[in-house]
TORDOMI-408810 format. One record per residue (C-alpha): residue number from 1; residue in one letter; chain; x, y, z. Coordinates in steps of 0.05 Angstrom, whole numbers. Layout:
<marnus>
     i   aa   ch        u        v        w
   NUM    a    A        X        Y        Z
...
</marnus>
This chain:
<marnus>
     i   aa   ch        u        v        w
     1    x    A     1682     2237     1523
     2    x    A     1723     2187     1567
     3    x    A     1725     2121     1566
     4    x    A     1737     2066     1612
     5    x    A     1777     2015     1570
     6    x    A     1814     1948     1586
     7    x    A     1886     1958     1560
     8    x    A     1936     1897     1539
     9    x    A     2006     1917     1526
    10    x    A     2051     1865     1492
    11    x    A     2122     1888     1491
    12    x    A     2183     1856     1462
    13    x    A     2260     1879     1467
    14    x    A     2313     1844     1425
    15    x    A     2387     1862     1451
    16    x    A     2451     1860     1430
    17    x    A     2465     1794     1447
    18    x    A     2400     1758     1404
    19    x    A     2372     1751     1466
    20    x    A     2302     1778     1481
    21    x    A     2252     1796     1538
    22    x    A     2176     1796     1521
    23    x    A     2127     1828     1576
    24    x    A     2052     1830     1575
    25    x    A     2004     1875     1615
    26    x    A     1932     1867     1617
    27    x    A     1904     1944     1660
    28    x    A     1844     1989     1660
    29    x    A     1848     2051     1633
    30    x    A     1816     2114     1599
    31    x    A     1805     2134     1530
    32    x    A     1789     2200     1503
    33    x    A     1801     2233     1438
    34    x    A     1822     2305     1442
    35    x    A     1859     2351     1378
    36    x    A     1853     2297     1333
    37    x    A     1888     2243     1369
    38    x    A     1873     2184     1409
    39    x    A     1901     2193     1482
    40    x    A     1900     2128     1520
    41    x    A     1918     2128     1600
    42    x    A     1938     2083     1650
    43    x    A     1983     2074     1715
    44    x    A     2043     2022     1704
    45    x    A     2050     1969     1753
    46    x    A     2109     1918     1789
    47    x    A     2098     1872     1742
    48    x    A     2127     1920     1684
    49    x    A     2179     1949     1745
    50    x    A     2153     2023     1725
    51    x    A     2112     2021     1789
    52    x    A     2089     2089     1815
    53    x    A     2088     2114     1736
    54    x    A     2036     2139     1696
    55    x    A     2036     2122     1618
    56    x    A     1998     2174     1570
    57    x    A     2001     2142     1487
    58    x    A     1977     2187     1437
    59    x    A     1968     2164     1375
    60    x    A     1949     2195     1308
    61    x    A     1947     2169     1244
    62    x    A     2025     2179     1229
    63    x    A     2056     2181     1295
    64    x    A     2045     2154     1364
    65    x    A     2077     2200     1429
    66    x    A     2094     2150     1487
    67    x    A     2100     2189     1552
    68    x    A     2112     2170     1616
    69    x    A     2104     2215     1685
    70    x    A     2131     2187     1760
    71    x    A     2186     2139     1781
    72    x    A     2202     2148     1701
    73    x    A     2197     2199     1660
    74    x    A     2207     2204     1592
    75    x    A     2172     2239     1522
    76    x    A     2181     2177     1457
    77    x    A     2161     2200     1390
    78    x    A     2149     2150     1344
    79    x    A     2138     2173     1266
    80    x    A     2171     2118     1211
    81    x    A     2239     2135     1180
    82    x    A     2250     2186     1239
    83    x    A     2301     2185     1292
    84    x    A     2280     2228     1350
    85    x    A     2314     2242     1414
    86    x    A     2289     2238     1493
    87    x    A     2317     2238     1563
    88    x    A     2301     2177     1598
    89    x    A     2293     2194     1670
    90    x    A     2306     2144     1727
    91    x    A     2319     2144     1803
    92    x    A     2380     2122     1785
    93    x    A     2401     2171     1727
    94    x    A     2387     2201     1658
    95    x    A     2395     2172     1595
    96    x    A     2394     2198     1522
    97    x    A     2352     2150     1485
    98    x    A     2344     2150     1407
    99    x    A     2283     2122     1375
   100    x    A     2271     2109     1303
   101    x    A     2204     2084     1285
   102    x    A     2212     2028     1230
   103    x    A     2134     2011     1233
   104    x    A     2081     2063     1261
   105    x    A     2010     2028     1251
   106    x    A     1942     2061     1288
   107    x    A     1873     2025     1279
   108    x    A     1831     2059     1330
   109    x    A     1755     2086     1338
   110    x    A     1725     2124     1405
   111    x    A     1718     2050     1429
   112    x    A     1780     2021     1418
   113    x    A     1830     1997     1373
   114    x    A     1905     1980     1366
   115    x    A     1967     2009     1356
   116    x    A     2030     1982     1345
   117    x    A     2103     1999     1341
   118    x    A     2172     1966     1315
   119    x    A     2227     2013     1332
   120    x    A     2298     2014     1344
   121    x    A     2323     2035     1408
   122    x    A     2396     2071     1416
   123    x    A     2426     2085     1488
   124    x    A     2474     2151     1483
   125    x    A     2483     2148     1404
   126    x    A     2496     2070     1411
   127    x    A     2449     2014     1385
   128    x    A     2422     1978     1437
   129    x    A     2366     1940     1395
   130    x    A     2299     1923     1363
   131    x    A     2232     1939     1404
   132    x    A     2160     1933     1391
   133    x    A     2100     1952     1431
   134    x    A     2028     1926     1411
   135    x    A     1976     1957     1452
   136    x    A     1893     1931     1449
   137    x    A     1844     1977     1476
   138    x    A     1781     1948     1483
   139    x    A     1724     1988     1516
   140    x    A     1691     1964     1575
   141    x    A     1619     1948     1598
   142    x    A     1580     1970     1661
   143    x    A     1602     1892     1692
   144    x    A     1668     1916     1678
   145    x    A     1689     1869     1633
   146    x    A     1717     1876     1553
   147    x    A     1657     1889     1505
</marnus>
């Protein structure tokens, strides 16, 4: 059965440099549970400058598959100790993108939950920094608000 949930992403990315950009996104979105896994939906916005981009997480208890459809696309795999490769998709070109999970941790019911990620990001074979995502699904009431 699906869900209508309230979604808050925190993201973080550390780069080369030390420096580091942190982004937060509070959005509705659905929740269902299908094969096993936790599949979590919800259309990006300006704010995160993904705009016209629809994010699908799955998340099971070992791995979490980020995937993005629209302005971006792209398929992440996260599973600790694991380098995987994608094709990041823009307007403005591809890029091959290497993720290796170093922390993979999924806490979630039919009603909600969190997952969160630490993983290390490299741009065509090169290191281009430390990442993590925490994501807080929280399902929501007929007044649409957070139970």
């Amino acid at each position: 059965m699906e869900k209508q949930v309230l979604i808050t992403v925190d993201s973080k990315m550390d780069d080369l440099t030390g420096g580091n950009n942190a982004l937060s996104l509070v959005t509705e979105g659905k929740l269902k549970v299908e094969n096993n896994e936790y599949v979590l939906s919800y259309e990006e916005s300006q704010i995160t400058g993904l705009d016209g981009t629809t994010t699908v997480i799955r998340a099971s208890n070992d791995s979490v598959t980020l995937i993005r459809h629209g302005s971006v696309s792209t398929m992440m795999l996260f599973e600790v100790g694991k380098t995987h490769l994608t094709d990041y998709q823009t307007q403005y070109g591809t890029v091959m993108l290497g993720v290796t999970a170093q922390k993979v941790d999924v806490n979630m019911t039919e009603n909600g939950g969190r997952i969160d990620v630490d993983y290390i990001v490299e741009y065509n074979r090169v290191f281009g920094g430390r990442n993590s995502i925490s994501v807080k699904i929280q399902e929501m009431t007929g007044n649409r608000s957070p139970s």
